[in-house]
C-alpha positions as CSV (number, residue, x, y, z in Angstrom):
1,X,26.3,-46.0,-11.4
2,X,27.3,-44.1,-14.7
3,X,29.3,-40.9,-14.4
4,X,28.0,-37.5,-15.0
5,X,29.0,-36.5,-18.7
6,X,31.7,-33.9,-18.8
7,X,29.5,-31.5,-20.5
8,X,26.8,-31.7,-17.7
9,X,29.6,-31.6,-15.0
10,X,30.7,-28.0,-17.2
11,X,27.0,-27.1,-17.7
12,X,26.4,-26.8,-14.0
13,X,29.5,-25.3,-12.6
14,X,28.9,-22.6,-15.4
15,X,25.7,-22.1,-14.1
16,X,26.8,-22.3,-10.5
17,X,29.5,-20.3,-11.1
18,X,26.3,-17.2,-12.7
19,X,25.3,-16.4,-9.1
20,X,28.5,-14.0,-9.3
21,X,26.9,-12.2,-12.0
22,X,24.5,-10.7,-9.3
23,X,27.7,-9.4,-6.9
24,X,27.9,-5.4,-9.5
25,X,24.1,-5.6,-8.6
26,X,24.8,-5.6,-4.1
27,X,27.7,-2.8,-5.5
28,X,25.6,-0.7,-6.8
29,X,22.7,-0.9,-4.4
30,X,26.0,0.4,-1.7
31,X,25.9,3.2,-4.1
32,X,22.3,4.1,-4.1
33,X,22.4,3.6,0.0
34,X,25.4,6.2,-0.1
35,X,23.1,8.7,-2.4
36,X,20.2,7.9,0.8
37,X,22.8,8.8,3.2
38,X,23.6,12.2,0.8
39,X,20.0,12.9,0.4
40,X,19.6,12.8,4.6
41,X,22.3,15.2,5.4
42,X,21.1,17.7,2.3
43,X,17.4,17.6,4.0
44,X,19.1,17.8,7.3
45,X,21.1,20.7,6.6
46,X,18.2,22.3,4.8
47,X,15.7,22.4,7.7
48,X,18.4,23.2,10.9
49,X,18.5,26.8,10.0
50,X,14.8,27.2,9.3
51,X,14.2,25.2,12.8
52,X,16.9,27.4,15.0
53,X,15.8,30.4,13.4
54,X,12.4,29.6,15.2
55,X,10.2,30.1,11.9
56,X,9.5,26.5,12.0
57,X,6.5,25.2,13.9
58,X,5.7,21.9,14.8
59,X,4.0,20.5,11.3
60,X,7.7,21.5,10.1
61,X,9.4,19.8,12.8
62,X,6.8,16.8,12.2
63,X,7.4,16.6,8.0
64,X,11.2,16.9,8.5
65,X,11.1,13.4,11.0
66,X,9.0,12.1,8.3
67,X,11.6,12.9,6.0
68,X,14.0,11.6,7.4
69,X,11.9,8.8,8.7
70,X,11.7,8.1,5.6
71,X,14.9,8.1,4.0
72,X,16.0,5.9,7.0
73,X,13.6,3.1,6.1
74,X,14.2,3.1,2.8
75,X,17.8,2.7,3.7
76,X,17.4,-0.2,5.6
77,X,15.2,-1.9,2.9
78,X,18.5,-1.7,0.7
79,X,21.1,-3.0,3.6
80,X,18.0,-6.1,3.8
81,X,18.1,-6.6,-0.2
82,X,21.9,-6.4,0.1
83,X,22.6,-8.5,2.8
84,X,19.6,-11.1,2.8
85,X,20.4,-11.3,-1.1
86,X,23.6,-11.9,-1.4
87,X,23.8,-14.5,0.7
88,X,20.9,-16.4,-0.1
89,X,21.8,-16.2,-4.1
90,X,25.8,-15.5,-4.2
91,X,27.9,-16.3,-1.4
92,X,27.7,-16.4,2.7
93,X,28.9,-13.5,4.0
94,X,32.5,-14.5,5.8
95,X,32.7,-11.4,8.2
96,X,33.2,-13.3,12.1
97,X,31.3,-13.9,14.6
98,X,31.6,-10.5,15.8
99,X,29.1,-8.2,18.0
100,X,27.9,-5.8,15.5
101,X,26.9,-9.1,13.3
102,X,22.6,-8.5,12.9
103,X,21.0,-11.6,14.1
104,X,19.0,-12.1,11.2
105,X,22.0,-12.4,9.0
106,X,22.5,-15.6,7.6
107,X,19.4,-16.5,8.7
108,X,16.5,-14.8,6.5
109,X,15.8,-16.9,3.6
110,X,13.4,-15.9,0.0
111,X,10.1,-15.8,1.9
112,X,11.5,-14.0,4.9
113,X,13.0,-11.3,2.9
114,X,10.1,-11.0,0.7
115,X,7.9,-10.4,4.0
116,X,10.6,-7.8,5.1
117,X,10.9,-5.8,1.9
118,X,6.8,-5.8,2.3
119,X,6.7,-4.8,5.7
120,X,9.5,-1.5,4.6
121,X,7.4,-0.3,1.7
122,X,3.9,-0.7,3.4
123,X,5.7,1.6,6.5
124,X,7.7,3.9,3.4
125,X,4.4,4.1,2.0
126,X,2.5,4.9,4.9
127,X,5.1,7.8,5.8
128,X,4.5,9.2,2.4
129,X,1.0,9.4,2.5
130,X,1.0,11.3,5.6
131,X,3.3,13.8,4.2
132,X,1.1,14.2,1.4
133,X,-1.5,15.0,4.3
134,X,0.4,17.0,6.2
135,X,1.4,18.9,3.3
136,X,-2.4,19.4,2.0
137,X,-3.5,20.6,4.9
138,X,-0.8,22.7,5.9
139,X,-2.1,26.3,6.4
140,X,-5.2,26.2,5.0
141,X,-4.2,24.9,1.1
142,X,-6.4,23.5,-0.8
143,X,-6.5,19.5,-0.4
144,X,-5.7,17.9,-3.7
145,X,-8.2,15.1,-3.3
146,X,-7.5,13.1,-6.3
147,X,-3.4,12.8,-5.6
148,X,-4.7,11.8,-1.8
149,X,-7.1,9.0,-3.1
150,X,-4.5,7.9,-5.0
151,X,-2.0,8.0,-2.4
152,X,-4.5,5.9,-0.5
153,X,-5.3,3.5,-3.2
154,X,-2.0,3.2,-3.7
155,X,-0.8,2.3,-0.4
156,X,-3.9,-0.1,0.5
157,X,-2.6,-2.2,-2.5
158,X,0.3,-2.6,-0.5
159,X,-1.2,-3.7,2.2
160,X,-3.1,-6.1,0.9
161,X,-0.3,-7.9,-1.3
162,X,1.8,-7.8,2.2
163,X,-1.3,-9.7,3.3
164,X,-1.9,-11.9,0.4
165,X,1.9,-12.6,0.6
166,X,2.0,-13.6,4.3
167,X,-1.4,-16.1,3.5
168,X,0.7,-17.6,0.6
169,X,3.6,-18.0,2.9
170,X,1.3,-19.3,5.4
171,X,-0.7,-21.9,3.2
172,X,3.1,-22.9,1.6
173,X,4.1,-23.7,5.7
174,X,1.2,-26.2,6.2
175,X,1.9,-28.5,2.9
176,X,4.3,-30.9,2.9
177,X,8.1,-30.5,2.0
178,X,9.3,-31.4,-1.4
């Protein structure tokens, strides 16, 4: 059996080596999760006053858990991406075997992390159209029917690629492995 040439041996540790270049990318998806968690407090802050003062009613009440409901999921669909994606495409995650460990970590691999980041934008998107309700039918103003439609075409689109990717996943599952 011949040995590799040097050059390939260099070739594919350099190449190896490239998953690192993803590691800035987790970074500065931490930062955007910190700018989620800033966002969340600011809407927070913003409504207690306007709900103690008892000016709010309930559709208030409702569009501020949305909100937040919101903000919340999206949060989790970076700590997924950020977790799920570094280790499948840099490095395992060396933290213990300690309590607070999720147990999908470690264990999600491209096809269940694509079905997750589906599942969090069809619910994100799902939330957002119902604010856009909410907020169109809020005291009598006018319904903007177009933005709605949209809103809807929008969202069904997601659904359906959530479904069309689940059926590819599903019809990947029953061939043989390569």
């Amino acid at each position: 059996m011949n040995p590799k040439p040097n050059l390939e041996i260099w070739l594919e540790r350099g190449l190896f080596a490239s998953r690192w270049l993803m590691a800035p990318m987790y970074v500065g998806l931490v930062i955007a999760l910190i700018g989620l968690i800033a966002i969340f407090f600011q809407e927070l802050i913003h409504a207690i006053p306007l709900l103690l003062s008892g000016q709010a009613d309930a559709e208030d009440a409702i569009m501020l858990s949305l909100s937040l409901i919101d903000l919340s999921l999206a949060g989790n669909l970076v700590l997924i991406v950020i977790f799920s994606g570094y280790e499948n495409f840099v490095s395992k995650l060396d933290i213990g075997e300690t309590a607070d460990r999720p147990s999908w970590m470690g264990t999600v691999d491209f096809s269940g992390l694509k079905m997750k980041l589906v599942a969090s934008i069809v619910a994100i998107s799902a939330i957002a159209l119902l604010k856009a309700f909410l907020a169109a039918t809020d005291k009598g103003a006018a319904i903007d029917e177009t933005k709605l439609l949209w809103l809807v075409i929008i969202h069904l689109t997601f659904v359906l690629s959530g479904v069309l990717l689940a059926l590819m996943d599903w019809l990947a599952s029953l061939t043989d492995k390569h």
